[in-house]
C-alpha positions as CSV (number, residue, x, y, z in Angstrom):
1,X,0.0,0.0,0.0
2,X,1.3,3.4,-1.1
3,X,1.8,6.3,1.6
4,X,-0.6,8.6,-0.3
5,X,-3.3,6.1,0.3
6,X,-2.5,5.1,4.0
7,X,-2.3,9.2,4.5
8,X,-6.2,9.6,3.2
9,X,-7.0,6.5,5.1
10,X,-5.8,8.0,8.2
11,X,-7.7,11.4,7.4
12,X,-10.8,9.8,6.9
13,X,-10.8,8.1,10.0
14,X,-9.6,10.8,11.9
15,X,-12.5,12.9,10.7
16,X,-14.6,10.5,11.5
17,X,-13.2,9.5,15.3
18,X,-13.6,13.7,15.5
19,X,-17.0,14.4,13.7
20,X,-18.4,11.9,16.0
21,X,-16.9,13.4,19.1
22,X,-18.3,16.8,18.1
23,X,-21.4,15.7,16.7
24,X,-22.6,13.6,19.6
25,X,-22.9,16.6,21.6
26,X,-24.3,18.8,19.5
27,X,-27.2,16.5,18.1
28,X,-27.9,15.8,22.0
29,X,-27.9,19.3,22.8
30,X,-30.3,20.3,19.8
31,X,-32.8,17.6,21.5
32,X,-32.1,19.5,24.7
33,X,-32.2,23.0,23.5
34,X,-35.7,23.2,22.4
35,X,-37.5,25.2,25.2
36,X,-41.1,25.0,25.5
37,X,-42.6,28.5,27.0
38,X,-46.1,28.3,28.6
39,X,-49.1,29.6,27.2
40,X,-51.6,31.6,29.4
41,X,-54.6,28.8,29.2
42,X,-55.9,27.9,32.4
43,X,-59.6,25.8,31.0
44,X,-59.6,23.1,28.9
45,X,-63.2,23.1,28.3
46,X,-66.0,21.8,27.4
47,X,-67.0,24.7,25.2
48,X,-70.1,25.5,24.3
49,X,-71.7,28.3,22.4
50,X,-74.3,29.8,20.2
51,X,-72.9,31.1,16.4
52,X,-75.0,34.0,15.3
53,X,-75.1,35.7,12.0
54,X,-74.7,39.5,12.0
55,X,-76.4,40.2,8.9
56,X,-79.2,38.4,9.6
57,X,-79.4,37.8,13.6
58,X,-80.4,34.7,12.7
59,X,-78.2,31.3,14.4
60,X,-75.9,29.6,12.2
61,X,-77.3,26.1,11.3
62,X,-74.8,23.2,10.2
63,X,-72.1,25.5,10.5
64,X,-68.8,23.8,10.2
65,X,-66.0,23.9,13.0
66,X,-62.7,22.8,13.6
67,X,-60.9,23.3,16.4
68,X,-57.6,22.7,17.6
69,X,-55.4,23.1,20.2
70,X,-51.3,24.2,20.1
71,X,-48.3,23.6,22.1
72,X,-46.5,26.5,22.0
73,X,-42.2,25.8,21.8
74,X,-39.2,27.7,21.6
75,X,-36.3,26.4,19.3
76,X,-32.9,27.5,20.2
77,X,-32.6,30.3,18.0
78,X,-35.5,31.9,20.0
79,X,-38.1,31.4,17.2
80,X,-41.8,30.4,18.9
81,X,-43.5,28.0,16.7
82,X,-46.1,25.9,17.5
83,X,-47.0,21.9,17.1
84,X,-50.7,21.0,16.5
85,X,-52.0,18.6,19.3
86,X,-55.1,17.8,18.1
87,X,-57.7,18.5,15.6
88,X,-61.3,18.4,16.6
89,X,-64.3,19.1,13.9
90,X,-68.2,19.4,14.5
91,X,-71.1,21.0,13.0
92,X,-73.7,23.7,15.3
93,X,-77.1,22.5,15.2
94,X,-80.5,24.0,14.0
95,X,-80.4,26.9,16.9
96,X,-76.3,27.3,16.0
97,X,-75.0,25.8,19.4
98,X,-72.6,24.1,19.3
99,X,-70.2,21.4,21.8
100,X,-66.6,21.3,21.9
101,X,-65.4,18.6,24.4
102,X,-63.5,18.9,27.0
103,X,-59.6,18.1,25.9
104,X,-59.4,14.5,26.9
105,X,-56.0,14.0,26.1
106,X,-52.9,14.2,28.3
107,X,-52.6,18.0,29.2
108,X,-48.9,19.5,28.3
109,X,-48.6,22.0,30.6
110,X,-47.3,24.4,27.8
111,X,-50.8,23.6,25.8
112,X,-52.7,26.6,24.1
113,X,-56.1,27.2,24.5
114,X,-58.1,25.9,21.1
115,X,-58.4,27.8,17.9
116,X,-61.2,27.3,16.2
117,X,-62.3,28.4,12.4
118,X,-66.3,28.6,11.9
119,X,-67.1,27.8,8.0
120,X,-70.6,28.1,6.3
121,X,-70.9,29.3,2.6
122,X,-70.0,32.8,2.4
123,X,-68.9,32.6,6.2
124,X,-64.7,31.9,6.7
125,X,-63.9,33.1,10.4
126,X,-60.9,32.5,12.8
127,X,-61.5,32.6,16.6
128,X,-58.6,32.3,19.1
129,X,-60.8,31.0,22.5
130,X,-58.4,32.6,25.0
131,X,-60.1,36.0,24.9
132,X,-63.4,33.9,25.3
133,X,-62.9,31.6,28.5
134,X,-64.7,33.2,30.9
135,X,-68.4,32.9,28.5
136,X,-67.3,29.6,28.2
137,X,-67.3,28.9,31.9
138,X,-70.7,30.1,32.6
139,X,-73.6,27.5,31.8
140,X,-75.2,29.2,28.9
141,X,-71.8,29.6,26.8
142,X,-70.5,32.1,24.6
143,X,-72.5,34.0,21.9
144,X,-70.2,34.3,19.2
145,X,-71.1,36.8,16.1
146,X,-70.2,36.4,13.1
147,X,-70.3,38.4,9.5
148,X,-69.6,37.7,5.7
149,X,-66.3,38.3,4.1
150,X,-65.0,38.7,1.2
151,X,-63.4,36.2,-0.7
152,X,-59.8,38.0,-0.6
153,X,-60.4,37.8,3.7
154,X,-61.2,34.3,3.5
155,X,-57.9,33.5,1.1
156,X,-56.2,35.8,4.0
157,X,-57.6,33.7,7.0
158,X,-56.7,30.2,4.9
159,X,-53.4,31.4,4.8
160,X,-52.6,31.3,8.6
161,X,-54.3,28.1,9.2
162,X,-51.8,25.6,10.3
163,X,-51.6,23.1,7.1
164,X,-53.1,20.2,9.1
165,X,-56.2,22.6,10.3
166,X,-56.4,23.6,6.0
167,X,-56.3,20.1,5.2
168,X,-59.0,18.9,8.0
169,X,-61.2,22.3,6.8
170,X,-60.6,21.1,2.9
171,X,-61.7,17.4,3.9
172,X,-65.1,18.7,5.8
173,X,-66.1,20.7,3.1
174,X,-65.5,18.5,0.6
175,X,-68.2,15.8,2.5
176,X,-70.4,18.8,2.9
177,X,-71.0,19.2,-0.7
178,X,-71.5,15.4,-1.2
């Protein structure tokens, strides 16, 4: 075997012997470094309410809406981002009242309180339920109003949606027409 080959041989491993020595720790710290920061929810449901049409006064009947809750994190750089927990859909009756559970699954203690988009024909509207929990604590619920929009605010309100909560919207509709 010829020196020049015995010298790469002994680089490669060398790199190797040192890459994983240095790379061990980081990819264990990058597990480590991801913070979670709490979010302010202190109720977890059940929430009920009545949706009610401005234009008309009227309630919402079969009015689509999915909710669904966040865990709020912190990556290392200091960006906030959050993970979607769970994704909860249901329809408001003939008076518009509607049920959202109680969150049943194991509570992380840095869990957001649900979001929840209300969809019927020319309605497209995005609620954040933190504002809301004390309407939803009381036994008649929350009256929640709601107006048209135009098509460029819907597009606008579809484009915040976590891609999960767009998909689950998409799905709903989709067996609504059918």
């Amino acid at each position: 075997m010829d020196v020049g080959k015995i010298i790469w041989l002994f680089l490669i491993t060398l790199i190797g012997i040192i890459s994983g020595v240095f790379l061990l720790p980081i990819s264990f710290y990058s597990d480590k470094a991801i913070k979670d920061i709490r979010c302010n929810c202190k109720y977890f449901g059940a929430y009920f309410g009545k949706i009610i049409e401005i234009e008309t006064g009227g309630a919402m009947e079969n009015g689509l809406i999915v909710c669904w809750w966040n865990i709020k994190r912190k990556a290392p750089s200091g960006e906030i981002f959050y993970d979607t927990a769970k994704i909860f859909k249901t329809y408001t009756n003939e008076e518009g009242e509607f049920l959202i559970p109680k969150y049943s699954e194991k509570r992380d203690k840095y869990l957001c309180c649900p979001r929840v988009v209300i969809f019927k024909d020319k309605y497209l509207n995005f609620f954040d339920f933190s504002n809301k929990l004390n309407c939803f604590k009381k036994k008649e619920g929350c009256l929640i109003y709601i107006k048209e929009l135009s098509d460029e605010q819907k597009a606008e309100i579809l484009k915040i949606l976590p891609a999960e909560v767009r998909d689950k919207l998409k799905e709903s509709i989709s067996e609504q027409k059918n």
